[in-house]
Each structure stands twice: as C-alpha cells, then as structure tokens.
N, C-alpha and C positions, 0 to 999 in steps of 0.2 A: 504494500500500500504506500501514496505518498505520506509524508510527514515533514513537518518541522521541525528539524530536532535540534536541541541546544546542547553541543557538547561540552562547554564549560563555559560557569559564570562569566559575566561579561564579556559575551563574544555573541555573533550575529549567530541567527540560525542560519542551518544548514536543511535545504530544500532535499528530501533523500527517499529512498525506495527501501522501504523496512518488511519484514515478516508480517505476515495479516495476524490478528490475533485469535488465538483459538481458546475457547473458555472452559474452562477446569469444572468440578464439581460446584455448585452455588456462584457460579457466574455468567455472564454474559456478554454478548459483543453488541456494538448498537454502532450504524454507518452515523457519521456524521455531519449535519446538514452546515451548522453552524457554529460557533466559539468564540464568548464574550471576551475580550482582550484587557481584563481590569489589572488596576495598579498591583491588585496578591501577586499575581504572573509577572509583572515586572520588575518586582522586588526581587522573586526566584531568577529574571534572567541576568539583574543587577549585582543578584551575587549577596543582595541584602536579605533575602531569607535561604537557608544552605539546604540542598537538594544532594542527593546520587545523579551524576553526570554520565553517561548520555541520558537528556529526559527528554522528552514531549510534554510540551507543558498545558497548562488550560482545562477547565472545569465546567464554564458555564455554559454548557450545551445544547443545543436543540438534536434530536436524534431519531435514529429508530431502531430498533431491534432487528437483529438479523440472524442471530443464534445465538441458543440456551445451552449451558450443560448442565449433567445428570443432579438430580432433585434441586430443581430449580421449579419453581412455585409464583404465582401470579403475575409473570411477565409471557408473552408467547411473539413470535416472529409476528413483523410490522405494526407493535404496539409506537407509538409515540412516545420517547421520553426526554427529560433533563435529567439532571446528575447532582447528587449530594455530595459536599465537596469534603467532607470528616471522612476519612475509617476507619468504624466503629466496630468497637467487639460485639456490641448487641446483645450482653448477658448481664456486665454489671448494673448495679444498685443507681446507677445516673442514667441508660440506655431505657433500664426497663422502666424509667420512671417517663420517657420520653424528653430530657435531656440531655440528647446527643453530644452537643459540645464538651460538656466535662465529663464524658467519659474517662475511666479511671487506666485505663488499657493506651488511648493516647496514640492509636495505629497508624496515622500519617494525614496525606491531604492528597484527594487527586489531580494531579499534574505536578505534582512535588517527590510526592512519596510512591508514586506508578505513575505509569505512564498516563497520561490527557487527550483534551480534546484537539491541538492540534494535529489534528492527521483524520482520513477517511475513515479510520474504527476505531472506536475505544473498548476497551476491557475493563469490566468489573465485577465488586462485589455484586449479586443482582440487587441486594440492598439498598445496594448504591443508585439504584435508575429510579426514579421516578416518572411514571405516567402521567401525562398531561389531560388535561380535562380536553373532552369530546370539541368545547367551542370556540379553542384557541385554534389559530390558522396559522398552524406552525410551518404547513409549507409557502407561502404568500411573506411570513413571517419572521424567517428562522433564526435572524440577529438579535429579533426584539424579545423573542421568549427565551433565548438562552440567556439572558443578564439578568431574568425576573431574580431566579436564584440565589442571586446577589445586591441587583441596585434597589430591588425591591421587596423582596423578605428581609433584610436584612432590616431597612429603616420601619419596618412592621413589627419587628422584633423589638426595637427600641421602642416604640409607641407603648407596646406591653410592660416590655422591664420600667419603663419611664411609669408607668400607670399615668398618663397622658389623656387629660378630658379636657372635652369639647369648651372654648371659650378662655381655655391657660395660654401664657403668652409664652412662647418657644424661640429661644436662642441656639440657632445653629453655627457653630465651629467650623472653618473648612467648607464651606455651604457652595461653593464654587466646584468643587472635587464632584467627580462620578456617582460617591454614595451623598455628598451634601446636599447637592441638587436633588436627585431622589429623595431624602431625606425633609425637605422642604416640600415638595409635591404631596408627601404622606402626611406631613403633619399640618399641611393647606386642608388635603382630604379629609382629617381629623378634623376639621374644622377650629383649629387654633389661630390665635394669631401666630404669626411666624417671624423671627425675625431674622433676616442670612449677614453670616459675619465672616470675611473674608478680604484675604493680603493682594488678590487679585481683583482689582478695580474692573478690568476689562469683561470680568466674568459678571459682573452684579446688575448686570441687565437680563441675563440667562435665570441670576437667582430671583429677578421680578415674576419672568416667564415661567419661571417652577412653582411659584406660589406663594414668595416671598413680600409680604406687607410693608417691612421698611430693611434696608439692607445699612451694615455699619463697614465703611473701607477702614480696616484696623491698620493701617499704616497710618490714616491721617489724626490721630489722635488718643486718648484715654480710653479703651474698650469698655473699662466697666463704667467709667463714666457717661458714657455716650449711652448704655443700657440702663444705666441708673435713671438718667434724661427721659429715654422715651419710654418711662413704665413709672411716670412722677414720681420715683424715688422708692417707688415698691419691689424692684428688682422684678429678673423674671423668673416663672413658676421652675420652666425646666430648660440647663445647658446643656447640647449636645457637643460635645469636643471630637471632631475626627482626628483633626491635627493634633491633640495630646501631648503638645509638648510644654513644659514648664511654663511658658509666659501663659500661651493659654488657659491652661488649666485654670492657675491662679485666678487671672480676670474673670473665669466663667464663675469659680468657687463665689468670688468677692459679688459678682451679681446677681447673687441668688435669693432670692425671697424668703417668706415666712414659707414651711414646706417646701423649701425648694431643693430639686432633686439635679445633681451634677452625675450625667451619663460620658462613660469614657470609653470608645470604640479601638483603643491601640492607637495607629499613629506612630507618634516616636518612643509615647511607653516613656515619660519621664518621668521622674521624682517631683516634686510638689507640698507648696506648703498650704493647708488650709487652716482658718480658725477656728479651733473645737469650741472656743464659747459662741459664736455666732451659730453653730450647730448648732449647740444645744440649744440656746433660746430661741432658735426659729425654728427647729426641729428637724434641720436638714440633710438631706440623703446624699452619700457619695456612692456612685454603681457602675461598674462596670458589666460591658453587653457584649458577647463575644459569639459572632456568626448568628446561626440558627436553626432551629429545629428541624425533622422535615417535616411536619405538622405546619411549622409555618413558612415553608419552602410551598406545600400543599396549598395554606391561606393564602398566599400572594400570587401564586397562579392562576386560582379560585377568583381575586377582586379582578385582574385582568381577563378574565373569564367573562366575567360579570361588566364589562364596561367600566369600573368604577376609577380603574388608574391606567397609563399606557408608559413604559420605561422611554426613556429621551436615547436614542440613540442615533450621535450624528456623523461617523464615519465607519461607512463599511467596505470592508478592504478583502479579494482574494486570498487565500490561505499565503501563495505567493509574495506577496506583499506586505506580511509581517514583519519583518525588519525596519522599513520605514514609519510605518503605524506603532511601533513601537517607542522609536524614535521620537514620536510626539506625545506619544501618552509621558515618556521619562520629562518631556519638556514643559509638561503642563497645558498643550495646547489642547486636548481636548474637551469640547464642551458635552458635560452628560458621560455616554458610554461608547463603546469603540466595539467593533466584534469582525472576524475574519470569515466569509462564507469557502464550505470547502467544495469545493465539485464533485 
C-alpha cells in the first residue's frame, strides 16, 4: 500500500510502498478515505512527542472496513468508521468504568505507538474503530468527519468536565488554534457567552466567525485585566487554557470568578502559581481535561449527525502533499483544521 512514512523525528516524510496490513485475532483493517492533520501528529513529526521510528502517523480518520480477524465482534466488511486515538487494555477499574483516558495499562496512541492513518489501510485494535452514525456523509465528507474525533469531542469533553451552563461567561486560551476555535463554536452552541483570547491578532476575526462574542489580543495588554473589564469586575465563570503555559495559566487562574473553574488541556504542561485563598473564598476549581471518551467521540459525531455543529476545516491536501501542509500547520498558519484525503 502507499504510505507516508516518517522515519525519524524531524525529517520530511517519505512517500513509500509498505506491506498491506493483515489483522490478527481482535483486529481489523479499514481503507482509508481521509486523515485529520492536527498539531498531536506534529508534535510526533517534531520530535516533541517521542514515537518508534519508522511510523505512519495520524488518527483522525474517516474509513471503512475491509477485513476482520478471528473473534472479532460488531464491526463487518464496509461498515463506516473513525478511530479512537488511546490503546486501551479494556479490563481495568478506569476502562470499565468508561474512562478511557486514564487507563491504568497506559498502551500507547494510534499513529504514535502503531502505525496511523497516513496510508490507504490502517490496522487495529477492532476496539479501536468506531462506527459512524447512518447520516453523516462521510463519503461527500471525509476530511470533515475524520477531525470530529478531535476538534470536536474533545471541546464536548470540556463543556462536561467544565460543568459549563447555558448563560456562564467562557474565556478561551489559544482560541485561534485548531481545538480553540472548535472550542469556541461549542461553547457559542452551549449557549454561553464566549470570550476568545489569543497572541495571534490575525486569527480573531476566524474567533468572531467561530462564535466568539468579544475576542482579547493578549499581546496588546493586561489579560486579566482586560477580563476583569469586560465581566464588570466579576471575572469569568470558566478558563479554558490550550496554551498552558505559565503566563497563561496564571492570568486565567487571577480571572476567575466566585465558582470559577480553570480547565487545562496540556499545551506546554507548565508549572504555575495560583492563590489558594482566592480559592477558597470563591470556591474555585482547578481541572484538568485530557482527550476523550469514546462515548463522547460517539456524542460528537451524534450532534454533527444531528445538524447541530459542523468542524471548520480549511485546507485539504493529497496524502502526497503532507510535507508542505505540515509545514504550515508547525507555522501557525492554519485556520480551524487541516486533513490529507488518500486515494
């Protein structure tokens, strides 16, 4: 089959003719139509998250099933799927509780830790495929429903861990970035105010377009003071931080309300100082959100099902042409999500 293989961090892929894959006991093969191009995967080609080199990298998938192996159970040749991006043991005390992510087993990520969706076949756990609902038009589609998995379960995700109601005023972190603009979109759909805060000026026209009510350029001034301003000094309800790094944090912790909850998605994963008496007397939550269920990989394909969201994807590029699309994504220039269709 072709593929795009990466054979060592920061270095281009290489366009290559690999073994087709063949699926073991409890797994399966699914062609693949399409694969979202998000920052995870570029981090892995970056060299800033450490993989087993030669990979195939990419997760978010639009697919189909092509073949089962022996005691393989509710998938059958030309079902429709996407791809959960955890592998999971599927036995411990966090699996069975349908807590995926903190699984205690900890088994890898697909396009990291096995091979991905760049190439015409992936292989996996069958765990691992998810079925798409009957009224997504995944072949008309197939860029837009492989990043639901990501640009849009994930910011569903946080709307829950956040316990996020209709009418709280929302400060988004990074609100320019792939998952912030989604991010924005979801919590416009929440029916919140929104507010997008972001280093890139250029982009806070796209965070209007997503659903963003008042947008803060955090280069031109005081961030918490400019949130403290536009929430007459009540701060707001809930901070989302993608960027997670130190200065942020900080500013999101300092504009936090009575109840107010500071959500921290990774990012750069810095150290941070908050003030525990401000917590206590306003009662304030610090939380971390980390990926997503597939229950709510499920919900988010289910509301695109449903009309009620549509992921922003504005560059789609040949499998071929991954190296350059790449190139932009490390640059910052993409607005929303990116994804490569394969032939």
């Amino acid at each position: 089959m072709k593929a795009m293989v990466l054979k060592a961090a920061n270095t281009a892929f290489v366009l290559d003719t690999v073994p087709d894959p063949v699926p073991g006991p409890g797994e399966a093969v699914a062609r693949v139509l399409a694969c979202g191009s998000g920052l995870t995967i570029q981090h892995v080609k970056a060299g800033r998250l450490s993989a087993k080199f030669p990979r195939i990298i990419g997760h978010e998938i639009t697919g189909e099933i092509v073949e089962v192996g022996p005691a393989v159970t509710g998938l059958a040749v030309g079902v429709p799927v996407t791809a959960y991006y955890y592998l999971n043991c599927g036995h411990c005390r966090w699996c069975l509780s349908g807590l995926e992510p903190l699984c205690e087993a900890g088994e890898g990520n697909v396009g990291k830790d096995c091979d991905g969706g760049y190439a015409e076949y992936i292989k996996l756990p069958s765990s691992n495929f998810i079925p798409l609902p009957e009224r997504l038009d995944y072949k008309t589609y197939p860029a837009e429903i492989g990043v639901i998995t990501d640009a849009l379960a994930t910011p569903l995700k946080v709307l829950k861990r956040g316990r996020i109601k209709a009418g709280e005023t929302i400060a988004v972190f990074g609100a320019g970035g792939g998952l912030g603009i989604h991010m924005l979109m979801m919590a416009h759909w929440a029916h919140t105010r929104v507010i997008a805060v972001d280093v890139a000026v250029s982009k806070l026209d796209a965070c209007r377009e997503a659903g963003a009510d008042e947008t803060v350029d955090a280069t031109a001034g005081n961030v918490t003071d400019t949130l403290l301003e536009l929430t007459g000094g009540d701060g707001v309800d809930v901070a989302i931080d993608f960027v997670s790094s130190t200065s942020t944090l900080e500013a999101a912790a300092k504009a936090l309300g009575r109840r107010g909850r500071l959500i921290t998605l990774g990012g750069s994963g810095e150290l941070f100082q908050a003030d525990s008496q401000a917590m206590l007397m306003k009662e304030q939550d610090l939380l971390g959100s980390r990926y997503v269920t597939h229950s709510e990989v499920v919900d988010a394909l289910s509301l695109v099902a449903a009309g009620e969201v549509w992921p922003m994807v504005t560059e789609i590029r040949p499998l071929e042409e991954a190296n350059d699309l790449h190139d932009r994504i490390e640059a910052g220039d993409v607005i929303g999500r990116a994804a490569v269709l394969i032939d």
